[in-house]
C-alpha positions in Angstrom: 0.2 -14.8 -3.2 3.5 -14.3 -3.3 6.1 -13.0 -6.4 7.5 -15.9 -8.4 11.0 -15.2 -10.8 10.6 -16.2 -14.0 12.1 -19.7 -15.3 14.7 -17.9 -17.8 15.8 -15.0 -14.9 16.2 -18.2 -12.0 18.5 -19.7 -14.7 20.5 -16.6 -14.8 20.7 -16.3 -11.3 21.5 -20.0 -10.4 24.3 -20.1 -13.4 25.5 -16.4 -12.4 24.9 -14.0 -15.2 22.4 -11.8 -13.1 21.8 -11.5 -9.0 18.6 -11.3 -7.8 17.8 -8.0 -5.3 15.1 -6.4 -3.9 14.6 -2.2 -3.6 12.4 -1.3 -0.3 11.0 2.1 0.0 7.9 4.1 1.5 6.4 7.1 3.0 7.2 9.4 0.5 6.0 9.6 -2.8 9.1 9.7 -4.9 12.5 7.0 -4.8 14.5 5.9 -7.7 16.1 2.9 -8.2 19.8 3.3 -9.5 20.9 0.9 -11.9 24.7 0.9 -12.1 26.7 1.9 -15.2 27.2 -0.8 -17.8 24.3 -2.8 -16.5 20.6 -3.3 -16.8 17.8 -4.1 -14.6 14.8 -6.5 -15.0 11.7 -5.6 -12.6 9.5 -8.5 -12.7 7.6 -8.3 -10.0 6.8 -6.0 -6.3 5.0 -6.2 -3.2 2.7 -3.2 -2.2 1.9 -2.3 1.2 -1.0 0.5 0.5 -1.0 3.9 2.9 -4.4 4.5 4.9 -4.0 1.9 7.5 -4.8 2.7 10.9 -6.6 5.3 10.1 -10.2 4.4 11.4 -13.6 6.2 10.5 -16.0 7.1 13.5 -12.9 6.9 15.9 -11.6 10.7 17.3 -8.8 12.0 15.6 -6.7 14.9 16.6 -8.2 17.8 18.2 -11.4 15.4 18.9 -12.2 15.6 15.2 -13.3 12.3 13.2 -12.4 10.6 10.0 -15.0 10.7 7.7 -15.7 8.8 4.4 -14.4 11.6 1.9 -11.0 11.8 3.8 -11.0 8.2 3.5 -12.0 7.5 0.2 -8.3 9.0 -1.3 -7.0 5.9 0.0 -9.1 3.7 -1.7 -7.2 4.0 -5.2 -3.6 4.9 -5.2 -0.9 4.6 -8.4 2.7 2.8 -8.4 4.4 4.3 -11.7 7.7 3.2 -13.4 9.5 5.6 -15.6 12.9 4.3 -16.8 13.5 7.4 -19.5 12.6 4.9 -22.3 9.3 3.6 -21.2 6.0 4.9 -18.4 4.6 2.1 -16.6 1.5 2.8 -14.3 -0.1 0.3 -11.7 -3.6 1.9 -10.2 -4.8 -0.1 -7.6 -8.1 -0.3 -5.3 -8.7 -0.7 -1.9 -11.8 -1.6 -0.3 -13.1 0.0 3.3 -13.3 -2.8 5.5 -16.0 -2.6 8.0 -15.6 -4.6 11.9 -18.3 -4.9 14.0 -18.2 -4.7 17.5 -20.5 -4.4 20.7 -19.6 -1.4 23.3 -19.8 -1.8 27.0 -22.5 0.6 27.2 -24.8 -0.6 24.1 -24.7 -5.1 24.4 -28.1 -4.8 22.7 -26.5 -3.0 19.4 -23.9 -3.6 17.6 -21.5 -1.0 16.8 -19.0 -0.8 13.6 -15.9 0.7 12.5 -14.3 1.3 9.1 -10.6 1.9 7.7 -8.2 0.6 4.8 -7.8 -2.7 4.4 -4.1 -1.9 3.9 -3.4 -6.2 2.9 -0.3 -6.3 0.8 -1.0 -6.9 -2.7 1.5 -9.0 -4.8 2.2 -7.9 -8.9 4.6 -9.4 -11.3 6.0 -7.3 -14.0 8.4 -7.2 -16.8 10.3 -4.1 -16.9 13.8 -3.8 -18.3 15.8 -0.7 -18.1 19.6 0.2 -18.4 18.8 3.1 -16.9 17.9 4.2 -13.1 14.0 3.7 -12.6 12.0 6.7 -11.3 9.1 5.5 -9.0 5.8 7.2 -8.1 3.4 6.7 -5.7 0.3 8.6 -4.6 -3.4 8.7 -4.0 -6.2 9.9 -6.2 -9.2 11.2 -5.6 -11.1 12.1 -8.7 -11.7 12.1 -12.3 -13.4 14.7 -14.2 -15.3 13.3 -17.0 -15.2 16.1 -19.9 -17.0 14.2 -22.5 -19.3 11.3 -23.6 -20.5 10.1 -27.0 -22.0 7.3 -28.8 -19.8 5.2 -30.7 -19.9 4.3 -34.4 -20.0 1.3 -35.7 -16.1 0.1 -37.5 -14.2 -2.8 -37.9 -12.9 -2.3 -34.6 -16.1 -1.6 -33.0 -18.6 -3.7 -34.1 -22.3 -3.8 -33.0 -23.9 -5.7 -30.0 -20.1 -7.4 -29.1 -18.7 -3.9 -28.2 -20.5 -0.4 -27.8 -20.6 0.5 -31.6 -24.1 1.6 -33.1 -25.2 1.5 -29.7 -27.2 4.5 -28.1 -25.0 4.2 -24.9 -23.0 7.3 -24.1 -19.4 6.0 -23.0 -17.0 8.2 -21.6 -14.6 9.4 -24.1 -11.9 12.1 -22.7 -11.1 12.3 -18.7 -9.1 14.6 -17.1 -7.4 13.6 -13.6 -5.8 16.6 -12.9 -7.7 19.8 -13.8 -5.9 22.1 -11.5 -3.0 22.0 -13.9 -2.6 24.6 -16.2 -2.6 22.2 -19.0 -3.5 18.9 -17.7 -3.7 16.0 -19.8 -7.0 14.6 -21.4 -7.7 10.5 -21.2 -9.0 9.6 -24.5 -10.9 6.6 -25.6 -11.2 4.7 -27.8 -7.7 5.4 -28.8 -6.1 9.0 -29.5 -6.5 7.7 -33.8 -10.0 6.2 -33.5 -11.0 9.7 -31.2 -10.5 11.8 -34.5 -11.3 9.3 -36.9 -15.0 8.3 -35.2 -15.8 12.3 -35.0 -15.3 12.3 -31.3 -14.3 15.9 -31.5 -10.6 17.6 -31.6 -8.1 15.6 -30.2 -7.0 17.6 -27.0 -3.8 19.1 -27.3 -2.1 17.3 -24.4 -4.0 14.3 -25.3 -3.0 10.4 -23.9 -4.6 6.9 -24.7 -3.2 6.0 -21.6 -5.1 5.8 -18.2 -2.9 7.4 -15.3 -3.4 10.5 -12.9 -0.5 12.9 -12.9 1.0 15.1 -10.0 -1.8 17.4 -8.7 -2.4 17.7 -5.0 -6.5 18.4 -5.4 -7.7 16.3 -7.8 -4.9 13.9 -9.8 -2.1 12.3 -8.4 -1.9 12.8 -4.3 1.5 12.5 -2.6 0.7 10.1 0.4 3.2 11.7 3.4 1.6 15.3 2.3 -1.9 14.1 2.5 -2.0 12.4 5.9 -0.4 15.9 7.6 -2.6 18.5 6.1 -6.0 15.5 7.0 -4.9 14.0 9.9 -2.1 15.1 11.5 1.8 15.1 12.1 1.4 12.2 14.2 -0.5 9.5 11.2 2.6 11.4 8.8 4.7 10.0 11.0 2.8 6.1 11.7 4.5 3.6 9.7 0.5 1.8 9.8 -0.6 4.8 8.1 2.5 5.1 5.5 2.7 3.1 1.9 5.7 0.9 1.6 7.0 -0.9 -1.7 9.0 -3.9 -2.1 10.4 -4.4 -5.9 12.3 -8.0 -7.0 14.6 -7.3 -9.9 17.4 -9.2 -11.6 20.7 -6.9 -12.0 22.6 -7.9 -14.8 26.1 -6.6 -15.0 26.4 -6.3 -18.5 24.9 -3.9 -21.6 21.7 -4.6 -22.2 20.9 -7.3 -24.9 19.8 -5.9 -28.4 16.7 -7.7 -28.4 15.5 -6.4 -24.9 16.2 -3.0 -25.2 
């Protein structure tokens, strides 16, 4: 799969009221894109090259120690976010284990496996438009903490046997993914007005009806580069196999930004 531009963008491009660029970056978990002054940017698209490759459970490590599936698992759902001052957009992504099997020297009548990241670039088109510069965020998380489950009444916007209303299921209802924070912020569901409305309990106070993980090195948002040092080692830190790298196509249009887009 690859990244296609939109009909109306390859028209501006072709008749030359916008240039089509890319923005490459990587390892770390923080880059920002700078749109110039008296212009605006449309991201529709990016390429994402996820960080755990080469990193392979069962196989010695540094200082003879070995991978195991809770280091690993980190990897296995990691966030791109897009913050352009006007708008938050966030991307979480999975990424499955991928397990090889092979026959040792010493054991032809067994096999033997390995596991690591599939690490397969994954291809997502987008429609972001900012006239500002674009701060993007990558990193790994780990967990969620569910904090509370309820059953959900029946409304006009949940009604029974199509949707969870009336039912005796318990759905989750408010997640935290970063409870190391001094205040972190609470996922909400259905929606932060049908949480109060439905009795759901009080809406928390740094409450979002948005699913993301923010910056928390334990439990929400994981910076990649930090990660692989204090689990693996200087040396994975440093292997470009082990490292996330991002590929964004934009438009840049050298001109204010239209009223309508905005």
């Amino acid at each position: 799969m690859s990244i296609a531009i939109p009909t109306l963008i390859e028209k501006d491009i072709r008749c030359g009221k916008a240039r089509y660029q890319t923005y490459q970056t990587g390892m770390g978990g923080q880059s920002v894109l700078v749109v110039p002054d008296n212009s605006y940017i449309v991201i529709f698209g990016y390429d994402y090259s996820p960080a755990g490759g080469g990193i392979v459970r069962n196989q010695p490590i540094a200082g003879g120690t070995t991978p195991t599936d809770s280091q690993l698992r980190p990897f296995e759902t990691q966030q791109i976010s897009f913050y352009t001052g006007q708008a938050f957009h966030p991307f979480i992504h999975h990424f499955d284990q991928k397990t090889t099997p092979f026959y040792d020297q010493g054991t032809q009548d067994r096999p033997e496996s390995i596991s690591e990241i599939d690490n397969t670039p994954i291809c997502r088109s987008t429609y972001i438009i900012s006239n500002r510069s674009v701060a993007i965020t990558v990193g790994l998380i780990q967990r969620v903490e569910l904090n509370a489950a309820s059953t959900i009444p029946v409304t006009d916007k949940t009604p029974p046997n199509l949707t969870y209303g009336g039912s005796t299921v318990t759905p989750n209802v408010e997640s935290v993914f970063s409870s190391n924070l001094a205040n972190p912020p609470s996922f909400v569901q259905p929606s932060l007005k049908q949480f109060q409305d439905y009795g759901l309990g009080g809406v928390p106070g740094n409450a979002q009806d948005q699913c993301f993980a923010l910056p928390d090195q334990t439990d929400g948002l994981i910076e990649p580069t930090q990660y692989l040092a204090f689990t693996f080692g200087v040396d994975f830190r440093e292997s470009a196999a082990s490292n996330y790298f991002l590929n964004v196509h934009y438009a840049l249009y050298t001109n204010q930004t239209p009223e309508q887009l905005g």
